[in-house]
C-alpha positions in Angstrom: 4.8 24.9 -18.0 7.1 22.7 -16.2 9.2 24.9 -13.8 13.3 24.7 -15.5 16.1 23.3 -14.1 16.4 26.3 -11.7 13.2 25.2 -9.3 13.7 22.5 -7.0 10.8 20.9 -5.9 10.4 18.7 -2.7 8.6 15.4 -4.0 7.4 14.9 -7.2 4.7 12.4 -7.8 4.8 10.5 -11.1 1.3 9.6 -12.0 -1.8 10.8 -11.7 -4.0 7.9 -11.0 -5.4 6.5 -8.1 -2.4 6.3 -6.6 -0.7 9.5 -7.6 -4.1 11.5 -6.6 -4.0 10.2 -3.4 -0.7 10.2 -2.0 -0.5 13.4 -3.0 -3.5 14.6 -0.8 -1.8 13.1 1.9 1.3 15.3 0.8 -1.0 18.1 1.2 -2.5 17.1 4.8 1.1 16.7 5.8 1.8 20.6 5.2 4.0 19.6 1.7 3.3 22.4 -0.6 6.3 22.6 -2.5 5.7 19.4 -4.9 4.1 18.2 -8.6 2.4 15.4 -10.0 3.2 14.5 -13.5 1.4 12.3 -15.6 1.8 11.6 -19.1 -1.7 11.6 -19.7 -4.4 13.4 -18.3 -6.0 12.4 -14.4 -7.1 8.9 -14.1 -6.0 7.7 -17.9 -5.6 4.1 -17.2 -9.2 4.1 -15.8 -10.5 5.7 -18.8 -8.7 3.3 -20.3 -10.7 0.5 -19.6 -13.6 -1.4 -21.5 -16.5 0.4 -21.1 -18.3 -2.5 -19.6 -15.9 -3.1 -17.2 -16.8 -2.3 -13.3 -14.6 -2.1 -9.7 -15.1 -5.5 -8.8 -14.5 -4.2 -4.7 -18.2 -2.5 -3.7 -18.4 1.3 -3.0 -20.1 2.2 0.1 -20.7 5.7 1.5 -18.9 4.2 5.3 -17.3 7.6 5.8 -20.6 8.6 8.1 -19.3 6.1 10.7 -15.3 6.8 10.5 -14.6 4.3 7.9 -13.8 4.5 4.4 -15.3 3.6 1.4 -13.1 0.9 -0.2 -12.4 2.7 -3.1 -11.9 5.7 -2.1 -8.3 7.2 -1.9 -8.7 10.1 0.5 -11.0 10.2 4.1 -13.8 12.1 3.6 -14.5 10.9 0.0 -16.7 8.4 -1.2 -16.6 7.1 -5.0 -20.6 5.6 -3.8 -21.5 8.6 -2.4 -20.7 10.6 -5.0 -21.3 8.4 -8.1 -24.1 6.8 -6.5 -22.8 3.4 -7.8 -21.6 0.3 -6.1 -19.5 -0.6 -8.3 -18.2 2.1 -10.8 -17.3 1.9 -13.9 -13.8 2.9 -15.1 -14.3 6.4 -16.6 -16.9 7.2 -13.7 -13.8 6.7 -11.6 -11.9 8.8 -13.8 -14.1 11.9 -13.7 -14.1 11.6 -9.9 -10.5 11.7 -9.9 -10.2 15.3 -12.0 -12.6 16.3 -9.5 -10.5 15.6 -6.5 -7.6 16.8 -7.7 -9.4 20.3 -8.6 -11.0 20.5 -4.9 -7.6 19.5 -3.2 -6.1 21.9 -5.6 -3.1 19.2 -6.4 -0.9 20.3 -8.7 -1.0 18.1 -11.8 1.0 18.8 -14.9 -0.7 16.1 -17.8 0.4 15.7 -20.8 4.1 14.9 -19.3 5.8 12.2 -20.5 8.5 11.1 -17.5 11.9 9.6 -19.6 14.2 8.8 -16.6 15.0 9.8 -13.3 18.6 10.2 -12.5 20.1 10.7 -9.0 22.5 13.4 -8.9 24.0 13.5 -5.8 21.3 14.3 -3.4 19.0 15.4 -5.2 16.7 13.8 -8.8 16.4 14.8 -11.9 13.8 14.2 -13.9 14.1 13.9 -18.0 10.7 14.6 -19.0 9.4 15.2 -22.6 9.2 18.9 -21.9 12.0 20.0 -19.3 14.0 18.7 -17.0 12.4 18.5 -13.2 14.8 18.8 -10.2 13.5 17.1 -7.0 14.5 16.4 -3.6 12.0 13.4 -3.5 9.8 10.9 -5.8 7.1 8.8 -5.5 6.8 6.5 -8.4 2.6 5.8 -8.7 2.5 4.9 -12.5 0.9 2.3 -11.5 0.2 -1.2 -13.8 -2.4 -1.2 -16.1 -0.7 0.9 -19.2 2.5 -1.8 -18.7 0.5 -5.4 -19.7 2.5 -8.3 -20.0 2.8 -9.4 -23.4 5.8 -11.7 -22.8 6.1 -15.6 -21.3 3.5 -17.2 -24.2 4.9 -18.1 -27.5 3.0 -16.1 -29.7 1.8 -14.1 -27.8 1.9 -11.2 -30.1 -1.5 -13.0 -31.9 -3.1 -12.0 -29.1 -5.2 -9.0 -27.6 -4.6 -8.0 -24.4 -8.1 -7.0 -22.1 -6.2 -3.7 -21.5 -6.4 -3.0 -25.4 -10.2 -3.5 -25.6 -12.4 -0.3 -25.5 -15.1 -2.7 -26.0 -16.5 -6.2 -25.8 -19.1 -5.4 -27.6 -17.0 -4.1 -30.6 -15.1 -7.1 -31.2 -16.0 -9.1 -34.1 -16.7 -13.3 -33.7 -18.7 -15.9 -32.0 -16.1 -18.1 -30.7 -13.3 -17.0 -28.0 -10.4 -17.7 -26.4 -9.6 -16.1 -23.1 -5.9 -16.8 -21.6 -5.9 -16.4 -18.0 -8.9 -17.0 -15.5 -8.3 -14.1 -12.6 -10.6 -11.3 -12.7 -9.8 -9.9 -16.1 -10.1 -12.7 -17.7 -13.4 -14.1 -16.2 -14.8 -10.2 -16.7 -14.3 -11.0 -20.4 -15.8 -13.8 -20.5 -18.9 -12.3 -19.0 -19.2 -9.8 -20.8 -19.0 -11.5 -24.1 -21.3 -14.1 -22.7 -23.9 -11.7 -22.2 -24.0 -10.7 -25.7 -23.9 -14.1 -27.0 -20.8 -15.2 -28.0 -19.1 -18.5 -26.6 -16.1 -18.5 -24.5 -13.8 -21.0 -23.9 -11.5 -20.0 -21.2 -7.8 -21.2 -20.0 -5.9 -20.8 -17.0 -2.9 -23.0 -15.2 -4.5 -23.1 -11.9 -8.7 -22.9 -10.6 -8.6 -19.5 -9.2 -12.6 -19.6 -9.2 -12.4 -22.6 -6.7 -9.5 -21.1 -4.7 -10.1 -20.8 -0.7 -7.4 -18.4 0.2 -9.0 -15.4 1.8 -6.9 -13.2 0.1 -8.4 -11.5 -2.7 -5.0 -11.0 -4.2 -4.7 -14.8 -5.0 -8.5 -16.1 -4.9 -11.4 -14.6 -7.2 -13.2 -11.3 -5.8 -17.1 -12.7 -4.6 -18.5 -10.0 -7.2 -16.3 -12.4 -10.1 -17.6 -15.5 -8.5 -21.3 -14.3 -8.3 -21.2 -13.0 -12.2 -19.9 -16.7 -12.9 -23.6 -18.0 -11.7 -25.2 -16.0 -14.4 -27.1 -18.3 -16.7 -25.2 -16.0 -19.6 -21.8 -17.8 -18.4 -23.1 -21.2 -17.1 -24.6 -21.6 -21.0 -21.9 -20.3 -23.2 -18.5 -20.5 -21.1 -16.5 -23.2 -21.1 -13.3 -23.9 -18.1 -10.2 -25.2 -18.6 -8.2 -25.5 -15.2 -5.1 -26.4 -14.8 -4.5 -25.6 -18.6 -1.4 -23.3 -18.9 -1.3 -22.4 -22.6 2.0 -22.9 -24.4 2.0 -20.9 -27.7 -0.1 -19.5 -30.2 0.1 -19.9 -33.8 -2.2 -18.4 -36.6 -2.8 -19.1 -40.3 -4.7 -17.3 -42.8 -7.4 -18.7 -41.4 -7.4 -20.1 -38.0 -5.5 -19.2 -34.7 -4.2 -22.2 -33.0 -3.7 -22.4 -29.0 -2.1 -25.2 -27.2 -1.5 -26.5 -24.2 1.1 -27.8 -22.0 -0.9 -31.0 -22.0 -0.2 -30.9 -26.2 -4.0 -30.3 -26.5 -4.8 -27.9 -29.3 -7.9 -25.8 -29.6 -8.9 -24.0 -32.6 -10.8 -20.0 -33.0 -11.0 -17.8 -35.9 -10.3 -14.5 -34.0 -7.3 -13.3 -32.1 -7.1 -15.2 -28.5 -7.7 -12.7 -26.1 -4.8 -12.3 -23.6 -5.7 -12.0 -20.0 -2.1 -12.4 -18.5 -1.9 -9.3 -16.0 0.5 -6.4 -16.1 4.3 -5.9 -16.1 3.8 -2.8 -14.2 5.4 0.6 -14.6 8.1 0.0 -11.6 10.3 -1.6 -14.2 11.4 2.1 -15.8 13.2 2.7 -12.3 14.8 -0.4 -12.2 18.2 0.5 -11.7 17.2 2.7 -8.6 16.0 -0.2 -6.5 16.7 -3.6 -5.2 14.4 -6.2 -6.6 13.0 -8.9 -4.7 12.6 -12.6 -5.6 9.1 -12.0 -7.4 10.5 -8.9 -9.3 9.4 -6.1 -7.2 11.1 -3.4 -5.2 12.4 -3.9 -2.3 11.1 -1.3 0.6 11.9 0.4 3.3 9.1 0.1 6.6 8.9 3.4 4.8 8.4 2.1 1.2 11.2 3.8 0.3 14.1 2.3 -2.2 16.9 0.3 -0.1 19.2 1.6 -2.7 18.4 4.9 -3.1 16.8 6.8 -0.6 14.4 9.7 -1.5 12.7 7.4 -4.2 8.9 6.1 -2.6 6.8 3.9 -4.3 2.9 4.4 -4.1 0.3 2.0 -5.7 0.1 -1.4 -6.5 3.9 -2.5 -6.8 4.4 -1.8 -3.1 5.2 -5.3 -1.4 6.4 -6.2 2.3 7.1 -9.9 2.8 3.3 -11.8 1.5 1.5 -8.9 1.5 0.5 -7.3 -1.8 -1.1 -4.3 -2.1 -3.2 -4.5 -5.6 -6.4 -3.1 -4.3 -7.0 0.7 -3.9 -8.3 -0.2 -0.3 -4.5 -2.0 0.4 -2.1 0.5 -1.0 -4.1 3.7 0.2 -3.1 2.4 3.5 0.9 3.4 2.8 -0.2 6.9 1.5 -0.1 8.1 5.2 3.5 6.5 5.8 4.9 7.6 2.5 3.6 11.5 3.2 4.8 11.4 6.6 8.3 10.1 6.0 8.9 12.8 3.5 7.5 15.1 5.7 9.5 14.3 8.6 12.6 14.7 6.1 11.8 18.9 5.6 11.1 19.1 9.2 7.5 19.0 8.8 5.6 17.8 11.9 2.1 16.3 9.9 0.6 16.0 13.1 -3.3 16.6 11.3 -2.1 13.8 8.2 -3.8 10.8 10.0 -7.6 11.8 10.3 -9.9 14.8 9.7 -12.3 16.4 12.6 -15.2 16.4 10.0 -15.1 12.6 7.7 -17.9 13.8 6.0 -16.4 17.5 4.8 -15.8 17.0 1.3 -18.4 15.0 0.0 -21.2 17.2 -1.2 -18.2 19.1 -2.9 -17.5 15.7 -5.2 -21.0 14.6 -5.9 -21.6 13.5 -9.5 -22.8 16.3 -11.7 -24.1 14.1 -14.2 -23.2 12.5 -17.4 -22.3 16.4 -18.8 -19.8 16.6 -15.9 -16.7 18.4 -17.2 -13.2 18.0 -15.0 
């Protein structure tokens, strides 16, 4: 049960994903004890979420052996490829590895939460939740992106299906698709229904694919770019660059999609919308200072300009050009974020930036096997 109005917590986390799990081992290394994660839910939903063919498109590599980190890991001392034993894992392997770390690191997770709104009354939060309310000196907002997609900007775009809806590719029905949107979503869906045969035409306003900006934020990942070779989408995937798409319209029969060139292109199943992710920083709005591209404004602290005691953790954290949508990016602030708060309670978190043993925890997450239960 949620602790009543009563308890006052130091930080609560909202949302248990990637982000969530791992600031809040940093929490832990920085001698915080007093604080929650809530997540509306269970551990690593969004990533369960995902289609099942669907893979990290950054590479797991056990690096922790030499003082480095696996890029997808969120904590030193933990390796997705060493305990998965997979380069690039899939969505609900990630998931499971998640649970697992949050029962070794014995975070305290409350699922099944559903956060409402976060008030700030007077100096301290409180949190409307669909149980109780939570009273908190501190929250980092993690609810990350990928249960927030953008369904707005396209007329018609309520004809469409979002990758983030697909449990799938395999499921869906048809041998002729549109795909919206040519950044790494939308060229994974167009793989995978190459593979099993079905042909693809695929629309974006720019040429990501052919983009030389090293930043893998803007440019196509090299995994994307390699899968694009495949004689599977060479043979049955057709690009349209620099082909925004205007609206969608649908009869009984047909689903229409045009172009801001006035070109129109014909399918007989729902287009499938690859057109990214709102993101769940919008719930807070009120409680921070957006910037020109819609984002919060931060602290060097990443905390909210307007209301201080509110962090953000995950990939809406911004500062100037940088963006931080990869694991390997934003699991860089956990440390600053942890050591803010804990410098607020008079905490010293001299041990938060590095372990004595990098290698101490990773027999303790190995992969148990497909009957795993976390």
């Amino acid at each position: 049960m949620i602790q009543g109005s009563e308890s006052l917590y130091d930080v609560v986390v909202v949302g248990g994903g990637a982000a969530g799990i791992g600031v809040a081992v940093a929490l832990k290394q920085a001698g915080i004890e007093n604080f929650v994660v809530l997540e509306r839910h269970q551990v690593g939903a969004s990533f369960s979420q995902w289609p099942e063919e669907t893979r990290f498109i950054t590479p797991s590599f056990p690096t922790n052996s030499i003082g480095m980190l696996d890029l997808n890991s969120v904590a030193i001392g933990v390796s997705p490829a060493y305990s998965l034993r997979n380069e690039h894992p899939t969505g609900r392997e990630y998931a499971d590895l998640l649970c697992r770390m949050a029962s070794f690191f014995e975070i305290p997770v409350r699922e099944h939460i559903e956060v409402e709104e976060v008030r700030l009354a007077g100096d301290e939060f409180n949190i409307v939740t669909s149980t109780a309310p939570v009273h908190t000196r501190n929250v980092i907002w993690a609810g990350g992106e990928y249960q927030y997609p953008r369904i707005k900007g396209l007329i018609g775009g309520e004809l469409c299906q979002h990758t983030s809806t697909i449990r799938s590719y395999r499921e869906l029905e048809g041998d002729d698709f549109i795909v919206i949107g040519g950044y790494e979503s939308g060229i994974d869906a167009a793989y995978h229904l190459a593979s099993y045969g079905k042909q693809v035409r695929l629309f974006d306003k720019g040429c990501p694919w052919e983009s030389d900006n090293p930043d893998p934020s803007i440019s196509l990942s090299p995994f994307s770019i390699e899968r694009m070779r495949a004689s599977c989408f060479t043979q049955r995937v057709t690009l349209y660059p620099y082909s925004p798409v205007f609206s969608v319209a649908a009869d009984e029969t047909v689903y229409q999609v045009a172009t801001r060139q006035g070109e129109i292109f014909e399918t007989r199943v729902p287009p499938l919308f690859a057109g990214g992710f709102e993101g769940s920083h919008l719930w807070v709005a009120d409680l921070f200072e957006p910037r020109d591209d819609g984002f919060p404004l931060l602290t060097e602290n990443d905390e909210s300009t307007l209301v201080p005691g509110l962090y953000f953790a995950g990939p809406s954290v911004r500062h100037e050009n940088q963006v931080f949508c990869f694991i390997y990016k934003y699991r860089q602030r956990f440390a600053v974020v942890a050591k803010a708060i804990a410098s607020s309670l008079g905490l010293p978190a001299d041990e938060l930036e590095t372990y004595r043993n990098w290698g101490m925890y990773l027999d303790d997450l190995s992969c148990c096997g497909e009957d795993c239960v976390c």
